[in-house]
Backbone as a ProteinNet text record, in pm:
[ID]
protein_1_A
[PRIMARY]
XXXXXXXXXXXXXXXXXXXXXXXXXXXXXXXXXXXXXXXXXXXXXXXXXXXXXXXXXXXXXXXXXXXXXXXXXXXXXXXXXXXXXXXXXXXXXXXXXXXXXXXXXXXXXXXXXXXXXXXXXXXXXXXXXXXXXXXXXXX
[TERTIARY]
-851.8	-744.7	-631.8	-628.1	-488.7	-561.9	-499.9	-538.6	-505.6	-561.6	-479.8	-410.8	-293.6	-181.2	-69	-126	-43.8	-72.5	-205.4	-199.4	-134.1	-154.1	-54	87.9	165.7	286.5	321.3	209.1	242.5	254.7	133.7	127.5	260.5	281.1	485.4	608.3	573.5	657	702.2	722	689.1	801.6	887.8	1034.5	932.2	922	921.8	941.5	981.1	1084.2	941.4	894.5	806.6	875.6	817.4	891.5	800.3	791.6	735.6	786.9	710.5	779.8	765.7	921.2	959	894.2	881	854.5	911.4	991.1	1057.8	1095.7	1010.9	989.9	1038.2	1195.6	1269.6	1233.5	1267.7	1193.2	1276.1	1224.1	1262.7	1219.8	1332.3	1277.1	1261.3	1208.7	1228.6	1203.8	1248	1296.5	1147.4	1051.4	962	923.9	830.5	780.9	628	620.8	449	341.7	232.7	168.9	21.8	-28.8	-160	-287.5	-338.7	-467.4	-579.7	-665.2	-806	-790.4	-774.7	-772.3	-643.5	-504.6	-368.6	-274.8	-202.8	-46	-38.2	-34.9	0.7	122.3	101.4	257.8	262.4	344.3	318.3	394.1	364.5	500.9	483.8	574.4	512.1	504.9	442.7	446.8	546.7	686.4	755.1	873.6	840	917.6	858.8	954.9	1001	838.9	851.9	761.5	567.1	550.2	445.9	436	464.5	450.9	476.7	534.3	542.4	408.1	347.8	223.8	107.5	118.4	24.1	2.7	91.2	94.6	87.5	130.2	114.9	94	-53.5	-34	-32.4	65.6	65.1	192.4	215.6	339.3	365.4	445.1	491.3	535.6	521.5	536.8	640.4	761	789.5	770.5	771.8	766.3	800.1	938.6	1022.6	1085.9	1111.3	1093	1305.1	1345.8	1499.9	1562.6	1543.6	1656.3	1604.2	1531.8	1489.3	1451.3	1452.2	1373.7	1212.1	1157.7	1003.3	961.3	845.9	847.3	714.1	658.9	560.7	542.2	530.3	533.5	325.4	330.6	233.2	232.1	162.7	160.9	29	17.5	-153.4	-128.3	-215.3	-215.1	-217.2	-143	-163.8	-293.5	-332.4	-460.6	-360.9	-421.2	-378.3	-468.6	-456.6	-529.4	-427.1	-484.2	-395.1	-457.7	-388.9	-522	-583.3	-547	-604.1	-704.5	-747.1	-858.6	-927.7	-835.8	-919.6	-967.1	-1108.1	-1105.4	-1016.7	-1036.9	-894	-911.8	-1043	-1069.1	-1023.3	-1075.6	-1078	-947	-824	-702.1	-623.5	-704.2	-624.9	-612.6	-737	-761.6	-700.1	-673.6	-626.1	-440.9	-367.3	-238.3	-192.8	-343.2	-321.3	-309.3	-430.6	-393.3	-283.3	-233.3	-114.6	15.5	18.3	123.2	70.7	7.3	-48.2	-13.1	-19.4	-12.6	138.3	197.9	346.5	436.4	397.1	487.1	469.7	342.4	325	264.8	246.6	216.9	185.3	106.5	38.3	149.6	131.8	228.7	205.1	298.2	310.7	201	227.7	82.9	59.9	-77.3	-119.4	-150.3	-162.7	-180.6	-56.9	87.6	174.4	186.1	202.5	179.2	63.1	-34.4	-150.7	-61.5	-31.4	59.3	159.8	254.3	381.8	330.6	207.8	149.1	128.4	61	-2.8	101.3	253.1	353.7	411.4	415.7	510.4	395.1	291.8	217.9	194	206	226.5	43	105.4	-11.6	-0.5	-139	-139.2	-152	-28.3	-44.3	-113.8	-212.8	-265.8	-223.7	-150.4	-116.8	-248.3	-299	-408	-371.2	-389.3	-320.3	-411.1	-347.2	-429.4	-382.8	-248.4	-146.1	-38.9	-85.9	13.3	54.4	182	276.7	424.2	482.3	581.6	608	706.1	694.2	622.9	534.3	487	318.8	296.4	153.2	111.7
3170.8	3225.8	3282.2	3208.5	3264.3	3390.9	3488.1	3600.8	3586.1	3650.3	3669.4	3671	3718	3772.9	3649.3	3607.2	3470.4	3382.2	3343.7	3261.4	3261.7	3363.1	3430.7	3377.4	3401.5	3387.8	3253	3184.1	3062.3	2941.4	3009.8	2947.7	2948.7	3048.6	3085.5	3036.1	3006.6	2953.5	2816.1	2690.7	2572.1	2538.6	2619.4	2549.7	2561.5	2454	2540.6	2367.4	2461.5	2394.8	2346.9	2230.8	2178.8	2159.1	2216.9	2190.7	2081.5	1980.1	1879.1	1887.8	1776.6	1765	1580	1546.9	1441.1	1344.8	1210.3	1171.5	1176.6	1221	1324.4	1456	1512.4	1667.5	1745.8	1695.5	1774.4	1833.4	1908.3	1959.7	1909.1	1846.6	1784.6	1891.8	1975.8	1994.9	1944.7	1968.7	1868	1939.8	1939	2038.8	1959.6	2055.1	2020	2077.4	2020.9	2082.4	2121.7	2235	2247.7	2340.8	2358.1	2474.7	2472.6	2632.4	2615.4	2534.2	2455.6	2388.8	2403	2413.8	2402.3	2521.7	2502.5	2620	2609.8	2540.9	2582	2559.9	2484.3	2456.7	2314.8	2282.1	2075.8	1996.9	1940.2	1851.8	1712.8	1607	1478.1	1387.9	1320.2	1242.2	1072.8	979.8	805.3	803.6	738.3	689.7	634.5	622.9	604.3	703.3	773.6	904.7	991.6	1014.3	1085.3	1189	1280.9	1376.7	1352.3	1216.5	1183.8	1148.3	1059.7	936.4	1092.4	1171.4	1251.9	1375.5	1413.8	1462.6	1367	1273.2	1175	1161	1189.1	1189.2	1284.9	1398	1557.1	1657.4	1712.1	1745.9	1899.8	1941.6	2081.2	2112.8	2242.7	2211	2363.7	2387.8	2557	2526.3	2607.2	2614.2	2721.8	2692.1	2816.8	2812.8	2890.3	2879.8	3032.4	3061	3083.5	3093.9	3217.3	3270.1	3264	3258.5	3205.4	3296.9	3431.9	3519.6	3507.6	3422.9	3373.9	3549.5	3668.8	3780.2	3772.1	3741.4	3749.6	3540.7	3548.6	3433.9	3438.9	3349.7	3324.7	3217.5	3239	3130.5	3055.9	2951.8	2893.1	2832.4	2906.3	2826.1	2731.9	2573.7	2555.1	2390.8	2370.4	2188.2	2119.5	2000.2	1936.3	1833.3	1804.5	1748.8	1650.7	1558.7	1409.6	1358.6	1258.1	1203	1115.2	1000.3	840.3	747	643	510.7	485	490.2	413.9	530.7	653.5	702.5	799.4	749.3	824.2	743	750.7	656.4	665.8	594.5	510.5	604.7	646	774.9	920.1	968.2	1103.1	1092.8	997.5	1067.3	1024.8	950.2	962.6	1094.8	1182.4	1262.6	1407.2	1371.7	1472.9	1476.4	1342.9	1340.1	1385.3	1366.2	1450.4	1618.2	1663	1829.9	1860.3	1834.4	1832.2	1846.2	1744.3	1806.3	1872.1	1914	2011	2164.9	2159.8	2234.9	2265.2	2209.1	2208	2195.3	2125.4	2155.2	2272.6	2294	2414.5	2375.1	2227.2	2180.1	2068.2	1990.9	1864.1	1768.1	1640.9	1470.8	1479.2	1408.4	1358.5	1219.1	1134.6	1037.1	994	1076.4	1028.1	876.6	762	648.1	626.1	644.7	614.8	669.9	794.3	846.2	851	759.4	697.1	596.4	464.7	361.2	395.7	497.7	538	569.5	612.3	705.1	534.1	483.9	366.6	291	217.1	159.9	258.3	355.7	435.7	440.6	418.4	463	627.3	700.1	842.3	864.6	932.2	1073.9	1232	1247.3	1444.4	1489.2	1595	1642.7	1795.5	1866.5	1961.7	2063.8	2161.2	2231.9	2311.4	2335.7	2427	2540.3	2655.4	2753.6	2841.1	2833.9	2903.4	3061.5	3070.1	3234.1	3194.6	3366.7	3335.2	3464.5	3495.5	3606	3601	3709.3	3714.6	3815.8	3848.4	3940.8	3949.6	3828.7	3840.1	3781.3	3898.7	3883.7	4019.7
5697.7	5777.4	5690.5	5558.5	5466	5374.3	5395	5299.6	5193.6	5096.1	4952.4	4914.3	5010.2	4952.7	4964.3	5059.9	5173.1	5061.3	5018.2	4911.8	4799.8	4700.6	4607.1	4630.4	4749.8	4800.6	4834.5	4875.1	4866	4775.7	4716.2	4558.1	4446.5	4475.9	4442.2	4467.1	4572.9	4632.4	4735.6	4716.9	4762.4	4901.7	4887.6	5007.3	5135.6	5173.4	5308.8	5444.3	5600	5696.5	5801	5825.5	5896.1	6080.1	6168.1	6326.7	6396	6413	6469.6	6609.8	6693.6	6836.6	6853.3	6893.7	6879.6	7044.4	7049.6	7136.7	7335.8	7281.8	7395.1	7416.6	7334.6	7387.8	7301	7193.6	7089.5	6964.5	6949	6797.8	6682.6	6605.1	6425.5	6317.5	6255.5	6180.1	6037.9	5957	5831.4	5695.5	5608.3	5490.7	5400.8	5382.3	5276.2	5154.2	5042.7	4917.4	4963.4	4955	5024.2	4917.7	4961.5	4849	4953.2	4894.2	4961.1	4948.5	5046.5	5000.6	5127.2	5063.1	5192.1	5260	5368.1	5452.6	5518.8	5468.3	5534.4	5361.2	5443	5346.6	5335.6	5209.4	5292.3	5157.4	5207.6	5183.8	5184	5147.6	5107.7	5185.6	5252.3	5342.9	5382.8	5331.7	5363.4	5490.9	5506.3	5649.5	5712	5649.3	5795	5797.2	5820.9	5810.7	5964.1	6051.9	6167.4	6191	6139.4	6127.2	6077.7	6034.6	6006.6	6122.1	6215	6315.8	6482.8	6454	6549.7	6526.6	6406.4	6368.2	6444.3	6366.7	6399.9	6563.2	6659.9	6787.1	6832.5	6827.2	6841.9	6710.2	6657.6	6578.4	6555.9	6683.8	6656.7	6590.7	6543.9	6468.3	6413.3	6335.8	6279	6113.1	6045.6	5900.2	5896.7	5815.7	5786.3	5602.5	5543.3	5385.5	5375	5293.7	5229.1	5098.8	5058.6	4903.3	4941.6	4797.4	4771.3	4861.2	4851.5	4961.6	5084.6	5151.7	5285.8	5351.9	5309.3	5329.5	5320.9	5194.3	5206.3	5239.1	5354.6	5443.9	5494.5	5508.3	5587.8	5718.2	5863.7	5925.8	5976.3	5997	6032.2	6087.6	6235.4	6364.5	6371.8	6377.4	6395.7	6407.3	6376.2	6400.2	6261.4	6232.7	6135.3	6090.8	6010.4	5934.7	5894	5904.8	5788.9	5755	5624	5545.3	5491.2	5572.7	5567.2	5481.4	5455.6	5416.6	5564.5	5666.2	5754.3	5840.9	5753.4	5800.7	5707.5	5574.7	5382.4	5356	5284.5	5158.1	5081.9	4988.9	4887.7	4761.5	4720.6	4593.4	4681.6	4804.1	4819.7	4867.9	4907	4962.7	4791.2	4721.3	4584.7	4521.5	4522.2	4450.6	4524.4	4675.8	4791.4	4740.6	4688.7	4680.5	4570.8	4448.7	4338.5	4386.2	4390	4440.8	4489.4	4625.2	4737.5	4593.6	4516	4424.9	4336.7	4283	4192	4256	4410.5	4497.8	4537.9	4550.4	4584.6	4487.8	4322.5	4228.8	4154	4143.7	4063.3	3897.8	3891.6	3803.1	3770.5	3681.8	3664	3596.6	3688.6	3677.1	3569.1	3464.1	3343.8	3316.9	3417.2	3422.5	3560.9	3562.4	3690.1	3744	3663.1	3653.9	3764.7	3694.9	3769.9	3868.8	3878.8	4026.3	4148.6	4094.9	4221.6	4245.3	4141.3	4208.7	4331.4	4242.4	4345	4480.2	4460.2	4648	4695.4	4652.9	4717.9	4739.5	4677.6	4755.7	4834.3	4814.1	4923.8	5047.7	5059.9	5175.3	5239.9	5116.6	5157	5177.9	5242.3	5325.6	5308.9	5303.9	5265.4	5367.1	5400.4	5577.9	5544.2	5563.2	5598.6	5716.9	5711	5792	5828.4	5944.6	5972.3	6063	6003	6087.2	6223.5	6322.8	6442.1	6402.7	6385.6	6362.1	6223.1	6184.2	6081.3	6036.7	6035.1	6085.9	5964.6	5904.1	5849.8	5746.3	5598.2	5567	5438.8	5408.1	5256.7	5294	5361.2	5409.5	5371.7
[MASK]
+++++++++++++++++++++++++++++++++++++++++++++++++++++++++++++++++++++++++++++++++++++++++++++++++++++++++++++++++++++++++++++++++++++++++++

């Protein structure tokens, strides 16, 4: 679904504004580090954080990702993907939290040793944006 160019652009560029829908109907948005993976955009988030627990319950949702003069942009309308402990194995969402930042920093952890620990007390999860539409000016 992501063209070339979208990738390119995303790969460039990591800001980007996640719109969830809250247990009563409101929209949250939430300021993220993202990059392209699989077949959307994904991003890293613990589990007790607003927007995981409102994914996890509704996982439709909008991407925006955004280059510094907020002019060139991409939005992504589609449903979110997760990959939890409580429905990854313990190697493939290790190796999923590695990419996800490889993907969103733009570059490889200093030691990954420590940063599997850090995922595993924080309880973080790789959210997968999957896009149904995807619309903006750096397409």
């Amino acid at each position: 679904m992501l063209s070339n160019k979208t990738r390119e652009f995303l790969a460039q560029t990591h800001r980007g504004v996640i719109t969830t829908t809250r247990k009563n109907g409101a929209v949250q948005l939430s300021i993220i580090s993202c990059g392209p993976y699989r077949d959307g955009v994904a991003f890293t988030v613990t589990s007790t954080r607003s927007k995981y627990w409102n994914l996890k319950r509704d996982p439709r949702c909008s991407l925006l990702v955004s280059n510094e003069s907020w002019w060139g942009f991409v939005v992504l309308e589609g449903h979110a993907e997760i990959l939890s402990p409580d429905n990854t194995p313990a190697d493939e969402l290790r190796l999923a939290l590695r990419d996800v930042f490889r993907t969103a920093s733009g570059e490889e952890h200093s030691n990954w040793e420590e940063f599997d620990q850090a995922m595993v007390t924080d309880k973080r999860a790789a959210i997968i944006v999957v896009p149904e539409h995807v619309y903006g000016t750096a397409m």
